[in-house]
C-alpha positions as a LaTeX table, in Angstrom:
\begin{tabular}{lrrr}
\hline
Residue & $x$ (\AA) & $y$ (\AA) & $z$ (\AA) \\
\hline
Unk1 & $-16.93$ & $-98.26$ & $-101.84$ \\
Unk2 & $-18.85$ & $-101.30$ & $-101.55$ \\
Unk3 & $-19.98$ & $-102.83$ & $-98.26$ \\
Unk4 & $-20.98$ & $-106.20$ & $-97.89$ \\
Unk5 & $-22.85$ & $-107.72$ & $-94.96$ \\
Unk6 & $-22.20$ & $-111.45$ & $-95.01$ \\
Unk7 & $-24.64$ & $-113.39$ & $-92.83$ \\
Unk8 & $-27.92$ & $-115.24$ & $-93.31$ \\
Unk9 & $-30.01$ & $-112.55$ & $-91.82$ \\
Unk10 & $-30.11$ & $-113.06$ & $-88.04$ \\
Unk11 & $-30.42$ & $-110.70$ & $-85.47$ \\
Unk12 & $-26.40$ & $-110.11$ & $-85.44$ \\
Unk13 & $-26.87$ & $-109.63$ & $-89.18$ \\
Unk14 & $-29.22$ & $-106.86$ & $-89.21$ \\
Unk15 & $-27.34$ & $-105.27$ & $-86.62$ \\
Unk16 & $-24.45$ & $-105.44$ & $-88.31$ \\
Unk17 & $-26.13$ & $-104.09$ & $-91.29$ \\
Unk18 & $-27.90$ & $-101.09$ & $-89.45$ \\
Unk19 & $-24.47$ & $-100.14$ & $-87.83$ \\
Unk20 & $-22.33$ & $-100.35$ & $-91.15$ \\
Unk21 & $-24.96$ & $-97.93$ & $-92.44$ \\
Unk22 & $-25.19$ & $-95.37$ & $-89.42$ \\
Unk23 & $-21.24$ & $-95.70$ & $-89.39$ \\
Unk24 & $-20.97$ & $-95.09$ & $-93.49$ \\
Unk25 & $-23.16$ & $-92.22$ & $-93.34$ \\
Unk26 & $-21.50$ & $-90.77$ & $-90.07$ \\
Unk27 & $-18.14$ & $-90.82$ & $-92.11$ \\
Unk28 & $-19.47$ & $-89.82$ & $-95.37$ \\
Unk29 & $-18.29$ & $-91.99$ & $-97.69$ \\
Unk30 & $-19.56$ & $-92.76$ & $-100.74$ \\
Unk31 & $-20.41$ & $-95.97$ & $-100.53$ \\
Unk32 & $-22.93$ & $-99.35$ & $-101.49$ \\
Unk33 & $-24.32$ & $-101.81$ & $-98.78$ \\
Unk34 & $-25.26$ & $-105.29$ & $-100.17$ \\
Unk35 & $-26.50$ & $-107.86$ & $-97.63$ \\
Unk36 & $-25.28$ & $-110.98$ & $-99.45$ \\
Unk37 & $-27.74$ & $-113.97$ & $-97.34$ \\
Unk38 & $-26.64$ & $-116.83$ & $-99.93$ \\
Unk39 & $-24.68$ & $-119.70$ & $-98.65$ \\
Unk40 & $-22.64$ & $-120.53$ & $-101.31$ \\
Unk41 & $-21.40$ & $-116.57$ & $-101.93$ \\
Unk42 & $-20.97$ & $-116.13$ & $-97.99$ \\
Unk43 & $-18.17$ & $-119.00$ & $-98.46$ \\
Unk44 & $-17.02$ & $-118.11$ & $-101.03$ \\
Unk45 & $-15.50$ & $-115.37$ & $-99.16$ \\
Unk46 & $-13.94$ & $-117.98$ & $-97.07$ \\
Unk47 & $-16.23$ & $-117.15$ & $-94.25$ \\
Unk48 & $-17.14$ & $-119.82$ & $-92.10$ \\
Unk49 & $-18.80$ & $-118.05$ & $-89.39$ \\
Unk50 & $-21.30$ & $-114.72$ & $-89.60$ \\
Unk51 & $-21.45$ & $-112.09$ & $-89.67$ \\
Unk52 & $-19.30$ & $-110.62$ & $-91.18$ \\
Unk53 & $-18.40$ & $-107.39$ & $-93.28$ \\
Unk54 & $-16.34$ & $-107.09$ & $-96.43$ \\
Unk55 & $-15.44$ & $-103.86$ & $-98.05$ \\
Unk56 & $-14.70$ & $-103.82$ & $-101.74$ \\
Unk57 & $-14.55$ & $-107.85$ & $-101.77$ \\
Unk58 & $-11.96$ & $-108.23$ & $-98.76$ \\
Unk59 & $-13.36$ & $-108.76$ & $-95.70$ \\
Unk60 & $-12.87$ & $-106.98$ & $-92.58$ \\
Unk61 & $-14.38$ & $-108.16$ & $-90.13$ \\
Unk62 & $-16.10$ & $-112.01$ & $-89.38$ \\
Unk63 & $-17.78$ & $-113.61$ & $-86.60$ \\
Unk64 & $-18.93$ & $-111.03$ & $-84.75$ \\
Unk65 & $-20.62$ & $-107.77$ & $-84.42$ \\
Unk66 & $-17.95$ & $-104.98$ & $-83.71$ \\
Unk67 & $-18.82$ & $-101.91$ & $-81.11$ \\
Unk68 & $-19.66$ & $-98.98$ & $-82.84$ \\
Unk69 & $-16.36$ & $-97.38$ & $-82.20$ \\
Unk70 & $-14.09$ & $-100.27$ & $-83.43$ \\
Unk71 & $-16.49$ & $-100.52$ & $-87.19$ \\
Unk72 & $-15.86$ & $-97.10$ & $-87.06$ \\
Unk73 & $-12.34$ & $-97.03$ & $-86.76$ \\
Unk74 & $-12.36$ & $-100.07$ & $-89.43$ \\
Unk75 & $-13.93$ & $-98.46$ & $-92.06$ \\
Unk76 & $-11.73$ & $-95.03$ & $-91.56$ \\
Unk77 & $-8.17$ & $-97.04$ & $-91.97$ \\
Unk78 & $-9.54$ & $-98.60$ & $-95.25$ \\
Unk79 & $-10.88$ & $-95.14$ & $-96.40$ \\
Unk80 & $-7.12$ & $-93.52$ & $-95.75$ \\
\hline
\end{tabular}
């Protein structure tokens, strides 16, 4: 699984980034984090505002950072 953390690097970005981690390791997935910072590769996700999170190239969450709980959740309906 590949996470992506869409966002320039702000404060909401790291956070973001910290708590996708925590959360991936909680849930033991096998997985990949990427912070993607570029511009031009953050739209062309079709993300206007950040952060956001993709997982495997879709992405699942934009504009905000999620409570723990609700990332959690997230990333356990994509995993099955």
């Amino acid at each position: 699984m590949k996470i992506q953390v869409l966002g320039t690097g702000c404060p909401k970005c790291k956070k973001l980034a910290d708590m996708a981690e925590k959360v991936a390791r909680e849930l033991n997935l096998d997985y990949e984090l990427e912070k993607v910072t570029e511009i031009n590769k953050i739209l062309s996700f079709g993300v206007m505002i950040t952060p956001a999170l993709a997982v495997d190239g879709k992405v699942v969450i934009a504009g905000k950072v999620p409570s723990e709980e609700a990332l959690k959740e997230t990333l356990k309906n994509i995993c099955g």
